[in-house]
PDB file of N, CA, C and O in Angstrom:
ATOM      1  N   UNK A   1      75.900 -89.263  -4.376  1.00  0.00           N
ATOM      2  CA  UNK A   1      76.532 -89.621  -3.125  1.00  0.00           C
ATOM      3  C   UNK A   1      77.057 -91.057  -3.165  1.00  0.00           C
ATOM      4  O   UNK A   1      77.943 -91.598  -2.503  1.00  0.00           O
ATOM      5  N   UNK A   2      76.253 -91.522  -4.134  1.00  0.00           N
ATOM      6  CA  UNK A   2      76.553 -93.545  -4.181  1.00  0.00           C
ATOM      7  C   UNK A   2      78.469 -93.575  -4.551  1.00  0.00           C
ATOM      8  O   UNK A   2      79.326 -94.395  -4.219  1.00  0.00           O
ATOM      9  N   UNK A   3      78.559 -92.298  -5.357  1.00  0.00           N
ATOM     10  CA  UNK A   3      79.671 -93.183  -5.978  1.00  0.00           C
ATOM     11  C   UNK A   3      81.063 -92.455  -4.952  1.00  0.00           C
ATOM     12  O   UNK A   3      82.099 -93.095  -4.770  1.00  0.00           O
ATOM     13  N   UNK A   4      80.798 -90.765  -4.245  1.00  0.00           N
ATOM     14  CA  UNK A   4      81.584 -90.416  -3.310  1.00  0.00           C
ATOM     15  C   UNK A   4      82.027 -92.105  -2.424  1.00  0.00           C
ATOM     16  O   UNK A   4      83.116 -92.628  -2.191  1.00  0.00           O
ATOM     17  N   UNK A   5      80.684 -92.512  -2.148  1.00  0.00           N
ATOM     18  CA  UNK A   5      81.084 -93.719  -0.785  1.00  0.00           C
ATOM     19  C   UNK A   5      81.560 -94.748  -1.361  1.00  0.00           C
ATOM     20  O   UNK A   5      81.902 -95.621  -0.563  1.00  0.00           O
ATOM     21  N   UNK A   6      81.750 -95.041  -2.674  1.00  0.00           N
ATOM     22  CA  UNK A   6      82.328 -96.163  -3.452  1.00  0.00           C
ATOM     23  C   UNK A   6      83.820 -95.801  -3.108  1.00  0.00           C
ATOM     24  O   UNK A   6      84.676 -96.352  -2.417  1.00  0.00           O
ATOM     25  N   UNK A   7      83.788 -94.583  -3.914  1.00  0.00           N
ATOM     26  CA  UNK A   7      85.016 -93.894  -3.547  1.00  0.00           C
ATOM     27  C   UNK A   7      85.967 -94.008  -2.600  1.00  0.00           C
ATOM     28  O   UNK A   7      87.104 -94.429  -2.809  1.00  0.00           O
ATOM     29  N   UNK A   8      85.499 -93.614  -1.473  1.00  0.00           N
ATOM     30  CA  UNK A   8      86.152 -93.837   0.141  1.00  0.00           C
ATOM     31  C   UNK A   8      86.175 -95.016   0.678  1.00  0.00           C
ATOM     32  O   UNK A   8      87.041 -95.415   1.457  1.00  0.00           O
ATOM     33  N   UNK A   9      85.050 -95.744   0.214  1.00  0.00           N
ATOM     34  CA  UNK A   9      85.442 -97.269   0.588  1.00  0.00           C
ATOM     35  C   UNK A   9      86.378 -98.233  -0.285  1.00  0.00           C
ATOM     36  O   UNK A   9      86.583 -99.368   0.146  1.00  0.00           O
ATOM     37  N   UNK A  10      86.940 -97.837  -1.465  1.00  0.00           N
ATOM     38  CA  UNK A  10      87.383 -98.003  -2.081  1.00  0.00           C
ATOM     39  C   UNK A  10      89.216 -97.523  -1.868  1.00  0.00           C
ATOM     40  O   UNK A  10      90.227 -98.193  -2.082  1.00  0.00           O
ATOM     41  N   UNK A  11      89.082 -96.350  -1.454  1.00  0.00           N
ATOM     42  CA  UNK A  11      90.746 -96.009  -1.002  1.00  0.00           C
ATOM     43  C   UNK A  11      90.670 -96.446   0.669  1.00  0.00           C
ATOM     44  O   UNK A  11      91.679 -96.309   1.361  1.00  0.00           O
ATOM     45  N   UNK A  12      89.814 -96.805   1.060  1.00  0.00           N
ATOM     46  CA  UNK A  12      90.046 -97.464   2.813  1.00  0.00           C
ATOM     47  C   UNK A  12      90.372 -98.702   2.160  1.00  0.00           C
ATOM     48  O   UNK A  12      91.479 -99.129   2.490  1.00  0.00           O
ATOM     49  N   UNK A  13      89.583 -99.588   1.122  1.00  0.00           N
ATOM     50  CA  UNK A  13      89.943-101.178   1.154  1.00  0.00           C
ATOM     51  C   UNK A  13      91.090-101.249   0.325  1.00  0.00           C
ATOM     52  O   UNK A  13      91.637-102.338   0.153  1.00  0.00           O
ATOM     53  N   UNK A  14      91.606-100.009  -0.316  1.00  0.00           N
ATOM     54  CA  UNK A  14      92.814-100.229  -1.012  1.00  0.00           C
ATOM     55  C   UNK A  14      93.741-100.353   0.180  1.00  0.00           C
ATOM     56  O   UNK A  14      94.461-101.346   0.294  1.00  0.00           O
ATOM     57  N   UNK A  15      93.743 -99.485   0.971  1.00  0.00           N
ATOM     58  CA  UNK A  15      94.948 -99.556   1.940  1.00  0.00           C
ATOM     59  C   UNK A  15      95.045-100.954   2.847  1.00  0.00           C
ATOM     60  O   UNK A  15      96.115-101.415   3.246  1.00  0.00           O
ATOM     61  N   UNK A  16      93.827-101.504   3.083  1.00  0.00           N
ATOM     62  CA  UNK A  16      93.865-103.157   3.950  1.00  0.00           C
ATOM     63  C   UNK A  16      94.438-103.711   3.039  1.00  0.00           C
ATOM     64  O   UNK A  16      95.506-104.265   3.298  1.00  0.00           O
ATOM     65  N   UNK A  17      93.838-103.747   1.480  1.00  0.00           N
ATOM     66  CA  UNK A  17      94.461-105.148   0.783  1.00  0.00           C
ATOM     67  C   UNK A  17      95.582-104.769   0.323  1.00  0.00           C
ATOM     68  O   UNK A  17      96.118-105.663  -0.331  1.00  0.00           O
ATOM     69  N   UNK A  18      96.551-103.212   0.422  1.00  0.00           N
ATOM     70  CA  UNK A  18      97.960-103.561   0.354  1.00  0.00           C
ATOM     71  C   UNK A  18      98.503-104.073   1.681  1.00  0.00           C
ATOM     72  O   UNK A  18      99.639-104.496   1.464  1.00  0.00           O
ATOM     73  N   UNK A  19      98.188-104.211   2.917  1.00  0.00           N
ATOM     74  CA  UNK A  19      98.500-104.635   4.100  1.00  0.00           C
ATOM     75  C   UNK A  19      98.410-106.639   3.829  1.00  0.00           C
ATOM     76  O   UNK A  19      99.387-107.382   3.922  1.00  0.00           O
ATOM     77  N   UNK A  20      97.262-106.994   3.563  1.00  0.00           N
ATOM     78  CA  UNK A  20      96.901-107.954   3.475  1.00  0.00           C
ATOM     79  C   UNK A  20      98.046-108.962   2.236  1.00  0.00           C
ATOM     80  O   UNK A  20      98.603-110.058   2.291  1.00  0.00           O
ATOM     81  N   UNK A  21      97.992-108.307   1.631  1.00  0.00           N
ATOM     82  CA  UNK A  21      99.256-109.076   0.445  1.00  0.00           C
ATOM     83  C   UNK A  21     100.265-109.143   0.759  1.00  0.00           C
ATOM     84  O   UNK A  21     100.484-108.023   1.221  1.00  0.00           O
ATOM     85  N   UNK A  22     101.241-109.777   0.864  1.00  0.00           N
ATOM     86  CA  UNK A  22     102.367-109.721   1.042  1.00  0.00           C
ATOM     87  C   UNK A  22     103.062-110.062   0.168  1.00  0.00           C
ATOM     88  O   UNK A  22     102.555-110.779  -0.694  1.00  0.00           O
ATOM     89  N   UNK A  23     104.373-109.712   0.061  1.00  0.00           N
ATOM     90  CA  UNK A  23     105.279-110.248  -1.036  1.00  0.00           C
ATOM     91  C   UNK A  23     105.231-109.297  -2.439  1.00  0.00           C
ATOM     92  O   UNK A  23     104.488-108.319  -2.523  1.00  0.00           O
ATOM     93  N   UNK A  24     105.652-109.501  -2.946  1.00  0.00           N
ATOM     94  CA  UNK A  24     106.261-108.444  -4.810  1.00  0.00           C
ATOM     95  C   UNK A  24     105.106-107.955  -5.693  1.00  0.00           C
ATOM     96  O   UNK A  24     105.123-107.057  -6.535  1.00  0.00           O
ATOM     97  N   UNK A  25     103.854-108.949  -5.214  1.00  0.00           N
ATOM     98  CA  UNK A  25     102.544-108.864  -5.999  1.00  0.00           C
ATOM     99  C   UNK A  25     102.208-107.305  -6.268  1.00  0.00           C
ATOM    100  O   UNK A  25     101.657-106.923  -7.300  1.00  0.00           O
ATOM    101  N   UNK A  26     102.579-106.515  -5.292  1.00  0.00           N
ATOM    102  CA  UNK A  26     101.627-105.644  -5.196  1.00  0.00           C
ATOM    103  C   UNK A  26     102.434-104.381  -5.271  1.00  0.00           C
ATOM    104  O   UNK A  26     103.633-104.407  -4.994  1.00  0.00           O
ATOM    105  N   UNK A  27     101.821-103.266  -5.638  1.00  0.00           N
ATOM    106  CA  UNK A  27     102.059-102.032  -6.427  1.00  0.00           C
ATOM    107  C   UNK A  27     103.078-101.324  -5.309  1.00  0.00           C
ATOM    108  O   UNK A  27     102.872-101.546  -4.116  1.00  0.00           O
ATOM    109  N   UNK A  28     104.157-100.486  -5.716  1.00  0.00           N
ATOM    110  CA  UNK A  28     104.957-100.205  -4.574  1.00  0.00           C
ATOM    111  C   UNK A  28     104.356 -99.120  -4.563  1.00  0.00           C
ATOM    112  O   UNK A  28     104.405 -98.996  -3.340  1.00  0.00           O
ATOM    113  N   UNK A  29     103.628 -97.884  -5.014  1.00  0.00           N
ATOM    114  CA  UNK A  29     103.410 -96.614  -4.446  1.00  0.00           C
ATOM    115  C   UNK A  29     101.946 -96.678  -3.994  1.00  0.00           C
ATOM    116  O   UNK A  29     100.982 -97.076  -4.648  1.00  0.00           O
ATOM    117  N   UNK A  30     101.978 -96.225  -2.790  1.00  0.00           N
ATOM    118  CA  UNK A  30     100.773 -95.671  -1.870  1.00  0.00           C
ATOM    119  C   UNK A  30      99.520 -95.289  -3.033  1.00  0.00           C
ATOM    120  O   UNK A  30      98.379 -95.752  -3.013  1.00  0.00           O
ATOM    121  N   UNK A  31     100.107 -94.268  -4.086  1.00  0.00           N
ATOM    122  CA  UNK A  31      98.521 -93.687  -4.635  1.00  0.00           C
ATOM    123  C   UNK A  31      97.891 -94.565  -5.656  1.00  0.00           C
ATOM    124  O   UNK A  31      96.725 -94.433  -6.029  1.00  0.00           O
ATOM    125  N   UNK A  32      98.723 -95.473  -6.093  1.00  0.00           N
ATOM    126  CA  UNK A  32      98.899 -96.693  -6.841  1.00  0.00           C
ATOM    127  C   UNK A  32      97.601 -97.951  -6.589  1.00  0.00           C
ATOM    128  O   UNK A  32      96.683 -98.377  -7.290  1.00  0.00           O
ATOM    129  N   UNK A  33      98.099 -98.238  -5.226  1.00  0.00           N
ATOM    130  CA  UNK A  33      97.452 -98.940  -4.562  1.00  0.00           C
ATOM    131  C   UNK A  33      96.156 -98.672  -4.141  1.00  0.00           C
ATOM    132  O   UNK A  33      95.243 -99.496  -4.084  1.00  0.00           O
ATOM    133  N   UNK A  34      96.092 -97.258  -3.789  1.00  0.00           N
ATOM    134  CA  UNK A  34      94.741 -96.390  -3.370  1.00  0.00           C
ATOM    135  C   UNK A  34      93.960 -96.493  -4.471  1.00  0.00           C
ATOM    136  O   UNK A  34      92.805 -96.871  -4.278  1.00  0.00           O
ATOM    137  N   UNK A  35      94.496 -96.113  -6.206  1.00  0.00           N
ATOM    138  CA  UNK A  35      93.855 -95.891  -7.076  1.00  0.00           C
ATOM    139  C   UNK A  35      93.198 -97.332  -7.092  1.00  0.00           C
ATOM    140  O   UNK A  35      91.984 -97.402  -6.901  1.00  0.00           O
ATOM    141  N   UNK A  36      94.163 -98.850  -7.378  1.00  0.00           N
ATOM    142  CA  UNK A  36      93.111 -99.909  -7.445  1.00  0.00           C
ATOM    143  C   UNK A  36      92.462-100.341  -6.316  1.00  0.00           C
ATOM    144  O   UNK A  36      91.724-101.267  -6.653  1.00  0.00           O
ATOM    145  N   UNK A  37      92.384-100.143  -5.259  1.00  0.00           N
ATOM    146  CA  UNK A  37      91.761-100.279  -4.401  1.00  0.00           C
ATOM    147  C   UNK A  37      90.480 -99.041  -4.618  1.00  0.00           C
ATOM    148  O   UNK A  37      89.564 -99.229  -3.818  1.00  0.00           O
ATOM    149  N   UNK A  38      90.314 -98.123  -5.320  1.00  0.00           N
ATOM    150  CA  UNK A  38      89.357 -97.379  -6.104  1.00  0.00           C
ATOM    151  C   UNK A  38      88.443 -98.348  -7.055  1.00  0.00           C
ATOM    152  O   UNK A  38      87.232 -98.349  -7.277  1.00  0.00           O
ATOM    153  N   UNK A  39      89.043 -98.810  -7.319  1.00  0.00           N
ATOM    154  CA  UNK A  39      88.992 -99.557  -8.959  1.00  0.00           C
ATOM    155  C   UNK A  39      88.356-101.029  -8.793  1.00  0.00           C
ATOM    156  O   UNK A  39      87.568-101.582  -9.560  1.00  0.00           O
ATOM    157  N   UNK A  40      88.904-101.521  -7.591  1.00  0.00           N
ATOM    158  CA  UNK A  40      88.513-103.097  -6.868  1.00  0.00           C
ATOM    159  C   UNK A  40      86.853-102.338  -6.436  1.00  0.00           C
ATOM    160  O   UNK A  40      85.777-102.740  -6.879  1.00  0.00           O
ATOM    161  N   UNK A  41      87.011-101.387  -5.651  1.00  0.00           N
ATOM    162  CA  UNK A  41      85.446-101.323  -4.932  1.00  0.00           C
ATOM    163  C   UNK A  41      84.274-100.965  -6.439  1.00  0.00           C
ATOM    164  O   UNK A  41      83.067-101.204  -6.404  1.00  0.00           O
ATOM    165  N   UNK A  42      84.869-100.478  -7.424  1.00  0.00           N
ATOM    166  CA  UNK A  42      83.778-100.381  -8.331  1.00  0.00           C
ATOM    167  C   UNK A  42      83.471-101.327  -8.999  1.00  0.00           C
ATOM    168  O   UNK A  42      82.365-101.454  -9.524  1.00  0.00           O
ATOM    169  N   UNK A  43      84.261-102.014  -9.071  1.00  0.00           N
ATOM    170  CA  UNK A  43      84.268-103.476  -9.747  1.00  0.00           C
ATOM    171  C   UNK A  43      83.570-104.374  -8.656  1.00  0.00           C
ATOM    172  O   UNK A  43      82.827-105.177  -9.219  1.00  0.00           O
ATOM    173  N   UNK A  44      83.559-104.481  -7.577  1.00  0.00           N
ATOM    174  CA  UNK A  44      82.879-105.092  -6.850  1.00  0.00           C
ATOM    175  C   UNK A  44      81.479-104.315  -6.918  1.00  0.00           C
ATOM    176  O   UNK A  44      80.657-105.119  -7.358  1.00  0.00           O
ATOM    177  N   UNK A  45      81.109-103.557  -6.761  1.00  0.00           N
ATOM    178  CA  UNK A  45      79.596-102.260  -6.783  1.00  0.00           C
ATOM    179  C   UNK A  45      79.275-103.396  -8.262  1.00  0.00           C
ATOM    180  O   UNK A  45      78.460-104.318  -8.234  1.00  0.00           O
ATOM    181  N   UNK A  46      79.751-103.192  -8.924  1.00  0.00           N
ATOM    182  CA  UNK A  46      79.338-103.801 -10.507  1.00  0.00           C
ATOM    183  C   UNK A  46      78.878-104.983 -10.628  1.00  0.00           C
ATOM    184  O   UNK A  46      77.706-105.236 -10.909  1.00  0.00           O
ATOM    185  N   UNK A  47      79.884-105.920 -10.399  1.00  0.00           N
ATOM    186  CA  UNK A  47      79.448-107.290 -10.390  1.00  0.00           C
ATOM    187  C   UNK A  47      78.618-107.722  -9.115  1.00  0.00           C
ATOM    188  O   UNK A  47      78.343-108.920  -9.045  1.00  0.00           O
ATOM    189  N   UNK A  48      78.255-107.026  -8.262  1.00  0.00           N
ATOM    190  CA  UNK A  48      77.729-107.207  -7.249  1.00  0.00           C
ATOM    191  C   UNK A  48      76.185-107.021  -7.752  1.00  0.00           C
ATOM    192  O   UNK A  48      75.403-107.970  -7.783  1.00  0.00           O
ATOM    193  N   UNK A  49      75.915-106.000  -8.052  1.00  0.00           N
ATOM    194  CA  UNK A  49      74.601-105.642  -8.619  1.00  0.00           C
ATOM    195  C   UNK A  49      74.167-106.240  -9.880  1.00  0.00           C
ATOM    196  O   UNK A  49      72.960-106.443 -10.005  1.00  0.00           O
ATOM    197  N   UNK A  50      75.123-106.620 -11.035  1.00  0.00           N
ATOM    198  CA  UNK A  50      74.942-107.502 -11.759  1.00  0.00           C
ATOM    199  C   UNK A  50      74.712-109.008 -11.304  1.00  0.00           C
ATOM    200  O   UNK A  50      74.331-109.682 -12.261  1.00  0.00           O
ATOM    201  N   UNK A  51      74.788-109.475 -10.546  1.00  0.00           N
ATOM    202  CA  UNK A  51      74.779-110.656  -9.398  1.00  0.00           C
ATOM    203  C   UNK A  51      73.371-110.814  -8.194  1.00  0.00           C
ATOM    204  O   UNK A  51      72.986-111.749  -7.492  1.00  0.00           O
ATOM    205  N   UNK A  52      72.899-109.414  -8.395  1.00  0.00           N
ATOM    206  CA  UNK A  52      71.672-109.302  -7.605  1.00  0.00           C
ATOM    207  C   UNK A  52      72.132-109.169  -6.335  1.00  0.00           C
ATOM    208  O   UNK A  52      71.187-109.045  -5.556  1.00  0.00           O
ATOM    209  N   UNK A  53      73.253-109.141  -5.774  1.00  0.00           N
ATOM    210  CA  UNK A  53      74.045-109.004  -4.368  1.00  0.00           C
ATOM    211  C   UNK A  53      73.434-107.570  -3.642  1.00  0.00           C
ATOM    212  O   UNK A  53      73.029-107.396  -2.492  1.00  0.00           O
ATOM    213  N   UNK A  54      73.552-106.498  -4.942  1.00  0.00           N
ATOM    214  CA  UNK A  54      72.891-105.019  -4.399  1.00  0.00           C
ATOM    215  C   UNK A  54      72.214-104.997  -5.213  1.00  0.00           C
ATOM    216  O   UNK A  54      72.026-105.704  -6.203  1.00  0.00           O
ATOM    217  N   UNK A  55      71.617-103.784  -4.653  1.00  0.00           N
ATOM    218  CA  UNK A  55      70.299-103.332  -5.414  1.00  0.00           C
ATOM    219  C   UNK A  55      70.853-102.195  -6.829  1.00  0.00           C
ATOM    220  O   UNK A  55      72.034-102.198  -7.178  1.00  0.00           O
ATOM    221  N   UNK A  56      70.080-101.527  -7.332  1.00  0.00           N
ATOM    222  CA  UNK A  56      70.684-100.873  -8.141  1.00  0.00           C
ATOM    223  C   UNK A  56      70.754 -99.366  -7.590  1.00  0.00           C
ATOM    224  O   UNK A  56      70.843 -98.430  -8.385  1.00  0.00           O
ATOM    225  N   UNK A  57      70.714 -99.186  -6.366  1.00  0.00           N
ATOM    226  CA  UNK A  57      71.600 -97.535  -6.117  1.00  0.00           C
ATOM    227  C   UNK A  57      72.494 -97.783  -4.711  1.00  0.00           C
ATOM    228  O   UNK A  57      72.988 -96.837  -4.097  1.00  0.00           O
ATOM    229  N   UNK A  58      72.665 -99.488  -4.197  1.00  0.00           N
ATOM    230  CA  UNK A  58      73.708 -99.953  -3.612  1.00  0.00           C
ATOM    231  C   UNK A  58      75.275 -99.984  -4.117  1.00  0.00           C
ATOM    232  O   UNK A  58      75.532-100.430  -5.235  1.00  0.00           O
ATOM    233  N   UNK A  59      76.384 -99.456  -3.185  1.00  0.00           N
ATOM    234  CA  UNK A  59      77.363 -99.875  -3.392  1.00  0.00           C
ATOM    235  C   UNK A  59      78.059-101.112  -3.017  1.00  0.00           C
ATOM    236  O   UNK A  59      77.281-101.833  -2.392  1.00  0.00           O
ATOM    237  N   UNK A  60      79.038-101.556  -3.133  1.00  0.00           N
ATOM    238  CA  UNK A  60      79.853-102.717  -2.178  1.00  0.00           C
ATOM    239  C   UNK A  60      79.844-102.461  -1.019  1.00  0.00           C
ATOM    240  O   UNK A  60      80.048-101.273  -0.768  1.00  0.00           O
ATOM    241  N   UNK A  61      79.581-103.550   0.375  1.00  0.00           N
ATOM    242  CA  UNK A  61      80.088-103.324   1.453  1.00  0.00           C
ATOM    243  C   UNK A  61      81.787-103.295   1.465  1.00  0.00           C
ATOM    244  O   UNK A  61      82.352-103.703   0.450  1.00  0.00           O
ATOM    245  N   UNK A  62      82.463-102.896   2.413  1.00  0.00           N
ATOM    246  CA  UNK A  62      83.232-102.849   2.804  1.00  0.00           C
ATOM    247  C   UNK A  62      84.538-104.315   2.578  1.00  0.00           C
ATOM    248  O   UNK A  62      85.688-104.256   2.143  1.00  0.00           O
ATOM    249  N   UNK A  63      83.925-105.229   2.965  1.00  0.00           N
ATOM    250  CA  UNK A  63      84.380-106.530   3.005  1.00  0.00           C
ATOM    251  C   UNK A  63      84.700-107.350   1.337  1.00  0.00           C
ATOM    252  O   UNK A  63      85.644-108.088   1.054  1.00  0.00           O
ATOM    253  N   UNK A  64      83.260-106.786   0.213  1.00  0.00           N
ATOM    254  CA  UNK A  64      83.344-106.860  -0.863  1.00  0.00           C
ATOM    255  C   UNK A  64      84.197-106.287  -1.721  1.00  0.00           C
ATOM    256  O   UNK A  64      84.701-106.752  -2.743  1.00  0.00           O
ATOM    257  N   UNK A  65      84.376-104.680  -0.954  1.00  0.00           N
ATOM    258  CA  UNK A  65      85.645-103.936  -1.750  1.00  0.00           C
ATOM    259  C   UNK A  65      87.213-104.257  -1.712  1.00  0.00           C
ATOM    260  O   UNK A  65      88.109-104.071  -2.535  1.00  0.00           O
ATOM    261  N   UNK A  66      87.185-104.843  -0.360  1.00  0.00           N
ATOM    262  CA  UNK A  66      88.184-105.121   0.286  1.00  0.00           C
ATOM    263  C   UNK A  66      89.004-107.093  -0.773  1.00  0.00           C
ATOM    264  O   UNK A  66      90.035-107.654  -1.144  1.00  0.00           O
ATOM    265  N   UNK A  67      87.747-107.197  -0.716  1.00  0.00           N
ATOM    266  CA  UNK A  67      88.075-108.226  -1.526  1.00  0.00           C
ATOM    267  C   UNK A  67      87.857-108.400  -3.491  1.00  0.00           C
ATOM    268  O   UNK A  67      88.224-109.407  -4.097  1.00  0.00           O
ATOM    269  N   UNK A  68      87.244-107.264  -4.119  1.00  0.00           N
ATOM    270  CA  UNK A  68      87.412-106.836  -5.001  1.00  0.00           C
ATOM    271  C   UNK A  68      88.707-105.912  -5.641  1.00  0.00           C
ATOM    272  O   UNK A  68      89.096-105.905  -6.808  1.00  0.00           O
ATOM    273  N   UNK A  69      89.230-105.148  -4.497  1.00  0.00           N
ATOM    274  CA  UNK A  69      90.740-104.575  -4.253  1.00  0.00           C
ATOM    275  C   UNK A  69      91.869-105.342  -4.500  1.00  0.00           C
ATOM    276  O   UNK A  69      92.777-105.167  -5.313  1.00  0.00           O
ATOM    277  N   UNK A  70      91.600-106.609  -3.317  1.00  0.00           N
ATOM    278  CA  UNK A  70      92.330-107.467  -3.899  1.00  0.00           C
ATOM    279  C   UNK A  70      92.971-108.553  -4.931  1.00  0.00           C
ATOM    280  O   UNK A  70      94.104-108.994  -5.119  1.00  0.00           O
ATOM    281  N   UNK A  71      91.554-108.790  -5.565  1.00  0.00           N
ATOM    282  CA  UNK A  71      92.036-109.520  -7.056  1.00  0.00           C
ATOM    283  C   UNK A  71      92.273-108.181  -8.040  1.00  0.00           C
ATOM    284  O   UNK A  71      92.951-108.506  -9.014  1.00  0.00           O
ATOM    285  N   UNK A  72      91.904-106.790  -8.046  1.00  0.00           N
ATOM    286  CA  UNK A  72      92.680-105.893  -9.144  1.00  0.00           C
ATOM    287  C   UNK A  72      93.744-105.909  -8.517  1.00  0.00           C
ATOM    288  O   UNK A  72      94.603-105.572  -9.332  1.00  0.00           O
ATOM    289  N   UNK A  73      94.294-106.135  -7.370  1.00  0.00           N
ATOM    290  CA  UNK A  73      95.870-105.713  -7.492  1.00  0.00           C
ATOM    291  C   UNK A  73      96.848-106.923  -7.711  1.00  0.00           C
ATOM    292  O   UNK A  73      98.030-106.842  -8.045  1.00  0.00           O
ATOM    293  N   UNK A  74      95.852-108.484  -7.364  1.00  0.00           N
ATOM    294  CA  UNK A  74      96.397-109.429  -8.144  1.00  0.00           C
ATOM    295  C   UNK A  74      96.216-109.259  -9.560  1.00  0.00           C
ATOM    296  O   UNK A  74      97.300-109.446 -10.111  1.00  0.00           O
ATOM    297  N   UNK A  75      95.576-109.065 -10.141  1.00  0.00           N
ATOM    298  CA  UNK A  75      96.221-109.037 -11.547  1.00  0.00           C
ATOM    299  C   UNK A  75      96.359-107.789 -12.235  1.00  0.00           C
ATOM    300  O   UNK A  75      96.165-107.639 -13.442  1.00  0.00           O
ATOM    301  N   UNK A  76      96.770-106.719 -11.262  1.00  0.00           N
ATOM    302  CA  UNK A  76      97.969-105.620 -11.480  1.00  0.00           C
ATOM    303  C   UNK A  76      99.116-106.489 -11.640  1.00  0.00           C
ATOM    304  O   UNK A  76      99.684-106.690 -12.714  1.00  0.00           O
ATOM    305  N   UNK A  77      99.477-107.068 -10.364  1.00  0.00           N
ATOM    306  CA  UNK A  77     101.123-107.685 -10.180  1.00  0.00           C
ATOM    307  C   UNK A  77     101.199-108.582 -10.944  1.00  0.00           C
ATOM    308  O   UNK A  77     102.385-108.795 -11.194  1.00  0.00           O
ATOM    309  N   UNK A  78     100.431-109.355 -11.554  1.00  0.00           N
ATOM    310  CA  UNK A  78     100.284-110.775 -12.767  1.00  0.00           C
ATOM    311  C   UNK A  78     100.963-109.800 -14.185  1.00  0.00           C
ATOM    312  O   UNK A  78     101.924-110.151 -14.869  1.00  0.00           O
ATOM    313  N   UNK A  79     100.127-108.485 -14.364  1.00  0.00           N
ATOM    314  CA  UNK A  79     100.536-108.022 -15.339  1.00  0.00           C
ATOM    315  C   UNK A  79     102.293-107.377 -15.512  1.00  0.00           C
ATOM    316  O   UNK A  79     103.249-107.603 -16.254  1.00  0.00           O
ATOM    317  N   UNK A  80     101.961-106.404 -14.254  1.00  0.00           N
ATOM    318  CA  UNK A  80     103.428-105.984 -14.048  1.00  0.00           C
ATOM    319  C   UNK A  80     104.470-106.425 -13.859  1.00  0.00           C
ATOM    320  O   UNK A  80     105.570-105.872 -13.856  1.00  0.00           O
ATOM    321  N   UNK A  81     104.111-107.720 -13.644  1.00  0.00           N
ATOM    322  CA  UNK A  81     105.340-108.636 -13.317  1.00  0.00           C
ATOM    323  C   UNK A  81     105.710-109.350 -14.441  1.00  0.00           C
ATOM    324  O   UNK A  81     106.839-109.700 -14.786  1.00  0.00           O
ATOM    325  N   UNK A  82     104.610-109.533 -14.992  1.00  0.00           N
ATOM    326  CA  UNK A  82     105.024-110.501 -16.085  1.00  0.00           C
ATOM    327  C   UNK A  82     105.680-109.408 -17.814  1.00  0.00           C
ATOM    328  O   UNK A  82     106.475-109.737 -18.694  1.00  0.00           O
ATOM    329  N   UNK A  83     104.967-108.276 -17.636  1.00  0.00           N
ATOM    330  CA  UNK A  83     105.565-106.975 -18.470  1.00  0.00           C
ATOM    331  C   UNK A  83     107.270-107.059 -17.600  1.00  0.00           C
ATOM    332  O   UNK A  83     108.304-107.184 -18.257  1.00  0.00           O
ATOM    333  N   UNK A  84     107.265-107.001 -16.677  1.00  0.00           N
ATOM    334  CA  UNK A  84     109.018-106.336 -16.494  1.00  0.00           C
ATOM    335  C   UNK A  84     109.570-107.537 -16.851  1.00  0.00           C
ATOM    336  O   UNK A  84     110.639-107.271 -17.401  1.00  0.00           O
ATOM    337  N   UNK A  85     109.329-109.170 -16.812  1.00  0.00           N
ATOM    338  CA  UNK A  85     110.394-110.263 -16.641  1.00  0.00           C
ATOM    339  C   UNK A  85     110.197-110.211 -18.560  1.00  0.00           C
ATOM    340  O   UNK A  85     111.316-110.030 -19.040  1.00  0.00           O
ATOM    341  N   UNK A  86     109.186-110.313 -19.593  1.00  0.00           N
ATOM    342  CA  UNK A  86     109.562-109.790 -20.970  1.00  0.00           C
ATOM    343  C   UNK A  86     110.285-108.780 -21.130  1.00  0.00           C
ATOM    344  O   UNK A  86     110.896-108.826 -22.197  1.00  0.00           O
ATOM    345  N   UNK A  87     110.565-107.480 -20.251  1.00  0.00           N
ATOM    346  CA  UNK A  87     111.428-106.494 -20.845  1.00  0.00           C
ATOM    347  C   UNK A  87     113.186-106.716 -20.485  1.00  0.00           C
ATOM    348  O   UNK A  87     114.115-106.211 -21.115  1.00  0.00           O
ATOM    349  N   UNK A  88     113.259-107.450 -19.514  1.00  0.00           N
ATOM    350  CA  UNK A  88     114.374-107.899 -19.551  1.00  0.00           C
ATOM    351  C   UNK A  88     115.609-108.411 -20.544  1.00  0.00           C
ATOM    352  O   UNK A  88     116.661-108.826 -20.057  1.00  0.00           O
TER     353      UNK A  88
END
């Protein structure tokens, strides 16, 4: 069940921190964004518990995913951006 709610909190904080970014940074498709905002909340669950923040069958709160969401999709757009201005 731990990782279903990683899950869902993870495509809810994907959708704030594409709201929250503004500007080119960030992934133009919806499932895109959902997926690292997937990807931010497990990464937050991770280093969180590696950190002693949770316990070990805790996930991220909400606020943690939300802000774990947001540095994977900063350096989504670090990457993607910097891949398209080399393919030029």
């Amino acid at each position: 069940m731990g990782i279903i709610w990683t899950i869902i909190i993870g495509f809810l904080a994907g959708v704030v921190a594409k709201f929250l970014m503004p500007g080119d940074n960030e992934p133009s498709g919806f499932i895109m964004t959902t997926i690292l905002g997937i990807v931010g909340a497990f990464v937050a669950t991770f280093l969180g518990q590696a950190l002693g923040w949770y316990g070990p069958n805790q996930g991220a709160g909400f606020i943690g995913a939300v802000v774990g969401a947001i540095v994977v999709l900063l350096i989504y757009g670090f990457i993607a951006n910097r891949s398209r201005s080399t393919s030029l």
